[in-house]
C-alpha positions as CSV (number, residue, x, y, z in Angstrom):
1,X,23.3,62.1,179.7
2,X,22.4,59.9,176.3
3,X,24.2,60.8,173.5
4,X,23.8,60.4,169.5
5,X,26.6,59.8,167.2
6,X,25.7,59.8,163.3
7,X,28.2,58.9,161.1
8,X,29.1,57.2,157.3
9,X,29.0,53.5,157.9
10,X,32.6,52.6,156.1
11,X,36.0,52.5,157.1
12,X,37.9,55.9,157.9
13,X,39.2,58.2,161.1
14,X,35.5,59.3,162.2
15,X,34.9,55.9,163.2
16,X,38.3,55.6,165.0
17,X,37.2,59.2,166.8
18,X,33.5,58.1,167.8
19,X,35.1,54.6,168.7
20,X,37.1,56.4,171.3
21,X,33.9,58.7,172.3
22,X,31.8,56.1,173.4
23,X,34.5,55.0,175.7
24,X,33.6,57.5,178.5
25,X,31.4,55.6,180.4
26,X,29.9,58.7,182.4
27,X,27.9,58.9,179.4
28,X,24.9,56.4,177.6
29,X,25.7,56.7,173.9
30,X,24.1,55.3,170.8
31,X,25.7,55.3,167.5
32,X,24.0,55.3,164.3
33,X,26.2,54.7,161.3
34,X,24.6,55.2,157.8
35,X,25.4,54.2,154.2
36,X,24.9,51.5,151.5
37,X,27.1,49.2,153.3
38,X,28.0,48.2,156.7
39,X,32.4,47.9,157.8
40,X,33.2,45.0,159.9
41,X,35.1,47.6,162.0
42,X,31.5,48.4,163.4
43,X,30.9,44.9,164.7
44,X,32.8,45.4,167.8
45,X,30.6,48.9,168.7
46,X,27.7,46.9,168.0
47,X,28.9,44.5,170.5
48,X,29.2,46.9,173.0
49,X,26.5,49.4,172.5
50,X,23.5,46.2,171.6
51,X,20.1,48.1,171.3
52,X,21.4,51.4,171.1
53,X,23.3,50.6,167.7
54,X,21.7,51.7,165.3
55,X,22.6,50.8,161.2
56,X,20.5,52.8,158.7
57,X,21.2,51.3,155.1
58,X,21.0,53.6,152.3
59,X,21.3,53.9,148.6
60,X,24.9,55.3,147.3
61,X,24.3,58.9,146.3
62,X,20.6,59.2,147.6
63,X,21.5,58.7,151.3
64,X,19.5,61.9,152.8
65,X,16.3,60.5,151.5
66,X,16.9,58.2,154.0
67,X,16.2,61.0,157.1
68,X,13.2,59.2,158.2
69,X,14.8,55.9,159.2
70,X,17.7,57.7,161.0
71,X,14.7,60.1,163.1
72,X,13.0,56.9,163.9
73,X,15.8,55.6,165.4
74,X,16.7,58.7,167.6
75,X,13.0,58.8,168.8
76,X,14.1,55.4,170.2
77,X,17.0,56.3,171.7
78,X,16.2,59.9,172.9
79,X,19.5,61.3,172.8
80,X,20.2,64.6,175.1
81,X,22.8,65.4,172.9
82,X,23.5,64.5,168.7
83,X,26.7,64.6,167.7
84,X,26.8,64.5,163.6
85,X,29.9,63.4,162.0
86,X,28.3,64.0,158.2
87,X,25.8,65.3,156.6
88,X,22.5,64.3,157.7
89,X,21.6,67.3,159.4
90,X,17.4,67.1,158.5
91,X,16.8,63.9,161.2
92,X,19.1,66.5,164.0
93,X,16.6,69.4,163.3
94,X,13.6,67.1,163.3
95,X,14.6,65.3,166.7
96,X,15.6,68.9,168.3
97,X,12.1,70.4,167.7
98,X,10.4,66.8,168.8
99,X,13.0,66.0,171.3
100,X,14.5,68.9,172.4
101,X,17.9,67.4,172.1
102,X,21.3,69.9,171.1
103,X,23.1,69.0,168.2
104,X,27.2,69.3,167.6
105,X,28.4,69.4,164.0
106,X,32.1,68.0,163.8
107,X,34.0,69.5,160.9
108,X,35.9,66.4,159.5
109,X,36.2,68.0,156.2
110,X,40.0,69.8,155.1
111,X,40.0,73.1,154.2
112,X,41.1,72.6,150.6
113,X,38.4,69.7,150.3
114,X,35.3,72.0,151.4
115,X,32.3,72.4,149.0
116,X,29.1,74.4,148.7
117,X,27.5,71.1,150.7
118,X,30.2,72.2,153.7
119,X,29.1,75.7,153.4
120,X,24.9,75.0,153.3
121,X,25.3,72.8,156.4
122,X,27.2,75.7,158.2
123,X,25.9,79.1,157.2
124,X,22.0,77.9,156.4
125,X,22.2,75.4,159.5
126,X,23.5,77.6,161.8
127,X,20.5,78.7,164.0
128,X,19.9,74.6,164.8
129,X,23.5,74.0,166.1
130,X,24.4,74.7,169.2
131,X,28.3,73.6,168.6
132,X,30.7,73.3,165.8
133,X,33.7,71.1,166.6
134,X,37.0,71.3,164.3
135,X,40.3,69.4,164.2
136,X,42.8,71.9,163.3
137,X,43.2,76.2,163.3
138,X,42.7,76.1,159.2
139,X,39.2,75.0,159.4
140,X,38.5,77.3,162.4
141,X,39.4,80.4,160.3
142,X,37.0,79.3,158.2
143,X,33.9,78.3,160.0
144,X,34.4,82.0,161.8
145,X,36.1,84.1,159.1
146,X,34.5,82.9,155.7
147,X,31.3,81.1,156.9
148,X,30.5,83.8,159.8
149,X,30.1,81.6,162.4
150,X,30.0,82.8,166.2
151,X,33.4,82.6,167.3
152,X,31.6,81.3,170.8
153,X,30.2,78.2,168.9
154,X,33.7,77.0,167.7
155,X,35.8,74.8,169.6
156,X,38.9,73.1,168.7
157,X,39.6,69.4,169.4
158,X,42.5,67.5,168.4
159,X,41.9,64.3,167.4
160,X,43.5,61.3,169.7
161,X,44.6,57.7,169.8
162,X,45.4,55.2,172.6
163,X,49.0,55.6,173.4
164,X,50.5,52.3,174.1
165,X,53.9,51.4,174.6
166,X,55.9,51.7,171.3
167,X,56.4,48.6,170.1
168,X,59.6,47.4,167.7
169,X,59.0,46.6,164.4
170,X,59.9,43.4,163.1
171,X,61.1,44.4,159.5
172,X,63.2,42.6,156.4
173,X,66.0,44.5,156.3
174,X,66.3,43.2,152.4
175,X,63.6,44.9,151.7
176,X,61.9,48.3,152.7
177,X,58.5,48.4,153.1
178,X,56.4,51.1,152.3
179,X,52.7,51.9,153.3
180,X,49.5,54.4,153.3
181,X,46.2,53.4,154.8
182,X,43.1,54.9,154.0
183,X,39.9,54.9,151.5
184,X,41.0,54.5,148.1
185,X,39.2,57.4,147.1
186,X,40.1,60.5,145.2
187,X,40.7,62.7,148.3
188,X,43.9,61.0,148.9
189,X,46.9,60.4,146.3
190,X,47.5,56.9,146.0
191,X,48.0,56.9,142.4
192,X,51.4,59.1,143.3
193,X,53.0,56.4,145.7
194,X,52.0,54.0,143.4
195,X,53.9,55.6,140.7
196,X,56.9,56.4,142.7
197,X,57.2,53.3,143.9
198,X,57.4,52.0,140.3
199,X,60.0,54.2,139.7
200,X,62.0,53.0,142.5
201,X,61.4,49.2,141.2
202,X,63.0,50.4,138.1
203,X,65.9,51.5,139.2
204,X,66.1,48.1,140.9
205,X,65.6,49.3,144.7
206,X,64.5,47.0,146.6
207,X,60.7,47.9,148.1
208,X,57.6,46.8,148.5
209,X,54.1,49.0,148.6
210,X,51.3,48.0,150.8
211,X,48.4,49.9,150.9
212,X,45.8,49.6,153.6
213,X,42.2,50.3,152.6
214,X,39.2,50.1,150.5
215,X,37.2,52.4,148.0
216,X,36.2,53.4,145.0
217,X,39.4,53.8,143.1
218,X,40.6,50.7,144.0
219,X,40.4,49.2,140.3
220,X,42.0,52.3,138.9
221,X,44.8,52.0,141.0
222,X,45.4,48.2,140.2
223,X,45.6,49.3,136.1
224,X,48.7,51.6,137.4
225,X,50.7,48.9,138.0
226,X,52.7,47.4,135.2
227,X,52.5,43.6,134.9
228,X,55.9,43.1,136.0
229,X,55.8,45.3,139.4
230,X,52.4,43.5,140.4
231,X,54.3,41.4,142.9
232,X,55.6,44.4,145.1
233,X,52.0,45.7,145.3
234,X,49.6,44.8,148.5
235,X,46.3,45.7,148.3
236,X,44.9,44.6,152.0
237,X,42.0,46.1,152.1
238,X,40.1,47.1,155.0
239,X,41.4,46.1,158.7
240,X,40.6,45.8,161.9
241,X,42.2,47.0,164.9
242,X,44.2,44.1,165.5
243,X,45.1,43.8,162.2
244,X,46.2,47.3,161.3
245,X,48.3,47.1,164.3
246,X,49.7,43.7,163.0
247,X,50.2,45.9,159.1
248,X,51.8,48.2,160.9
249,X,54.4,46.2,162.4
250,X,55.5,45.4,158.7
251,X,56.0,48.8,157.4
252,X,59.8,51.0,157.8
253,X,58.2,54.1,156.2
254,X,54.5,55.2,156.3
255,X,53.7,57.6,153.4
256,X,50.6,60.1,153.4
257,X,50.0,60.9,149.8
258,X,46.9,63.7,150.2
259,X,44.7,66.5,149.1
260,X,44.6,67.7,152.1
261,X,44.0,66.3,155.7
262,X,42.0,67.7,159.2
263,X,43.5,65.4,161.2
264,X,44.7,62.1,160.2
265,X,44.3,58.8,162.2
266,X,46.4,56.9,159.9
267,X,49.6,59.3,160.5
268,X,48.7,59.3,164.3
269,X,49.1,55.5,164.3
270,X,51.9,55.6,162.0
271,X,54.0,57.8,164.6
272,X,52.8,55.3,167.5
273,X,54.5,52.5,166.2
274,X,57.7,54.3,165.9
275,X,57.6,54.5,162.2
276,X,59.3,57.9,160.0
277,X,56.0,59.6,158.2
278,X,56.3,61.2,155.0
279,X,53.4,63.5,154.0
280,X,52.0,65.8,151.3
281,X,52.8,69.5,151.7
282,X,49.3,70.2,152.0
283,X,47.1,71.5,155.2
284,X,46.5,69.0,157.7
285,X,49.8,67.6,157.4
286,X,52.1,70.8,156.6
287,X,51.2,72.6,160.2
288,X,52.1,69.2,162.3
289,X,55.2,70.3,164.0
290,X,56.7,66.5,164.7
291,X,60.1,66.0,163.0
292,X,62.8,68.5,163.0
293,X,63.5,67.9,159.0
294,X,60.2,69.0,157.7
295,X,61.6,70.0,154.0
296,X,63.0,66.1,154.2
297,X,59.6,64.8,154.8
298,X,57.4,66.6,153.6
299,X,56.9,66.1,149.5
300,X,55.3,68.1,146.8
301,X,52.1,66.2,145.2
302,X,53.9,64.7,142.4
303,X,55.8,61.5,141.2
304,X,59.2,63.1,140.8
305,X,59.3,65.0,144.4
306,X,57.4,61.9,146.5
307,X,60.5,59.7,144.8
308,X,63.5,62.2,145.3
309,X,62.1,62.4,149.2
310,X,62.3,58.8,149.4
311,X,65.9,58.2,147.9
312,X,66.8,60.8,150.2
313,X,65.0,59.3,153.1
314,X,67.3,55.8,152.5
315,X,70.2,58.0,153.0
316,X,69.7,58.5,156.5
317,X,71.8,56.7,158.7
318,X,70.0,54.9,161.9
319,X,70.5,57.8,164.4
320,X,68.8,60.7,162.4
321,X,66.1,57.8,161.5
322,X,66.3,57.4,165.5
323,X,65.7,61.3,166.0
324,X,62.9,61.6,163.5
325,X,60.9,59.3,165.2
326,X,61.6,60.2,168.6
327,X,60.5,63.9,168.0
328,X,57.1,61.6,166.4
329,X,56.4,59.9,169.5
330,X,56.8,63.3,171.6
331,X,54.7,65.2,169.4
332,X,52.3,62.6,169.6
333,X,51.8,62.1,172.9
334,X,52.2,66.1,174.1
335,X,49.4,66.9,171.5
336,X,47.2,63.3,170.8
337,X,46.4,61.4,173.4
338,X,43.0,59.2,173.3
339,X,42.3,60.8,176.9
340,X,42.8,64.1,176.4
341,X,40.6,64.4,173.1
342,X,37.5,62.3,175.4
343,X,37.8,64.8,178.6
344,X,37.7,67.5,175.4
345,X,34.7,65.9,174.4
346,X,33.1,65.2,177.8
347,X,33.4,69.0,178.6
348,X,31.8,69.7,175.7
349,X,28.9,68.0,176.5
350,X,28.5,69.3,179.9
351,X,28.5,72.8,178.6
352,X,25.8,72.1,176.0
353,X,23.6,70.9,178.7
354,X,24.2,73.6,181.6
């Protein structure tokens, strides 16, 4: 069985999801990412995957005029099955009435970030795909309730990561440090920790922000900072595996400043190295049922409730700290395993074909 994965070509938790895919060697896959630029993060997938990688380069905001190059490249590679992870669904229609292929849509959108683009793809696009995967209930309901979608198309699937041993943290214990990955981008709320933060700084708390990423906003986010705070701000831009594992190491609280989420990678990781996560009270983060003391970490989307959370937070003492990761780490590993969301996948794909 050959199968297609298209997806943006930058940083983010699709390409830690179709990373994980392409591990179930029962399969061939190809993987074609496309966008105006290229992530490192890719190199390693086109190590592995060689001629059936696939990179169509685009212009920023005219990327489906581009539907051409990405056919072309699935005539190549003939896929049985294309899974799309945006929103080029024209090349998936073209290759399905050429090469009779079946095409999965995975919904990696929040509820609360869905526009009329969303919408199109589902409810015009409907009759040309065969399956409509999505991360959490909230975006269910919608694909069957408000886009009308045959509740037999749907299926759920969690995303996963590879659960290794926990490992400690080395940490300052002068200092606490505290971080958010992601794509500086105005889905997520950096500009909130970033305040916060500075508030803490001036009530001469000792912390440090690191912020794991790249994007658009990035600039933006720099002029927030006062001159004199500049020092406790890390901008590390975007990271490899190996890195971000290394990033993570340094962190004592990971902070998930959002719109809204379907599934997050970066609070996955977060709770596998055995570090407390703090999140928006929005979907996505709201309905994950880790840590007993949800109204402790779980903030409102503003400076003044983010910062209370956090003063409160260095109040614990080491057990309840203790406790709220351990009920992380469960959660994660009941609910998020790497293997369980491939063997999700893989049945997928078997029931497409029969």
């Amino acid at each position: 069985m050959r199968v297609a994965h298209i997806l943006y070509s930058g940083i983010g938790g699709v390409f830690n999801v179709v990373n994980s895919i392409i591990k179930d060697k029962k399969k061939i896959h190809s993987v074609i990412p496309v966008g105006p630029k290229l992530s490192k993060n890719f190199l390693i997938i086109e190590k592995n995957l060689k001629k059936n990688f696939f990179y169509v380069k685009t212009i920023k905001f005219f990327s489906v005029l581009f539907f051409i190059n990405i056919f072309y490249n699935l005539c190549k590679f003939k896929p049985d099955i294309i899974v799309l992870h945006n929103y080029q669904i024209l090349p998936c229609i073209l290759a399905k009435f050429f090469l009779n292929n079946k095409i999965i849509y995975v919904d990696h959108k929040p509820k609360k970030l869905k526009s009329n683009k969303d919408k199109l793809l589902c409810k015009f696009f409907d009759l040309f795909i065969d399956n409509f995967v999505v991360l959490n209930d909230a975006n269910y309901l919608v694909l069957l309730k408000d886009y009308k979608i045959n509740k037999s198309k749907i299926i759920k699937i969690s995303n996963g990561i590879n659960l290794f041993k926990n490992r400690q943290n080395k940490k300052n214990n002068n200092i606490i440090n505290i971080g958010m990955a992601g794509r500086l981008n105005s889905t997520k709320h950096f500009d909130i920790l970033i305040k916060s933060v500075q508030s803490l700084l001036d009530k001469k708390i000792k912390v440090r922000c690191t912020l794991a990423g790249d994007g658009e906003e990035k600039q933006k986010l720099k002029r927030i900072i006062s001159n004199k705070n500049k020092k406790s701000f890390i901008f590390s831009g975007n990271l490899n595996q190996k890195k971000l594992n290394s990033w993570f190491k340094k962190i004592d609280l990971y902070v998930q400043a959002s719109k809204g989420e379907a599934m997050s990678i970066a609070i996955l990781q977060a709770m596998q190295h055995g570090i407390p996560v703090m999140g928006s009270n929005v979907e996505g983060i709201n309905n994950l049922d880790y840590p007993n003391s949800k109204d402790q970490m779980l903030f409102d989307n503003n400076v003044k409730d983010l910062k209370k959370k956090i003063l409160n937070y260095l109040k614990f003492n080491k057990k309840k700290r203790n406790l709220i990761i351990k009920n992380q780490l469960n959660y994660l590993r009941n609910n998020f395993s790497e293997k369980k969301m491939i063997n999700s996948y893989h049945k997928l794909f078997e029931k497409v074909i029969n």
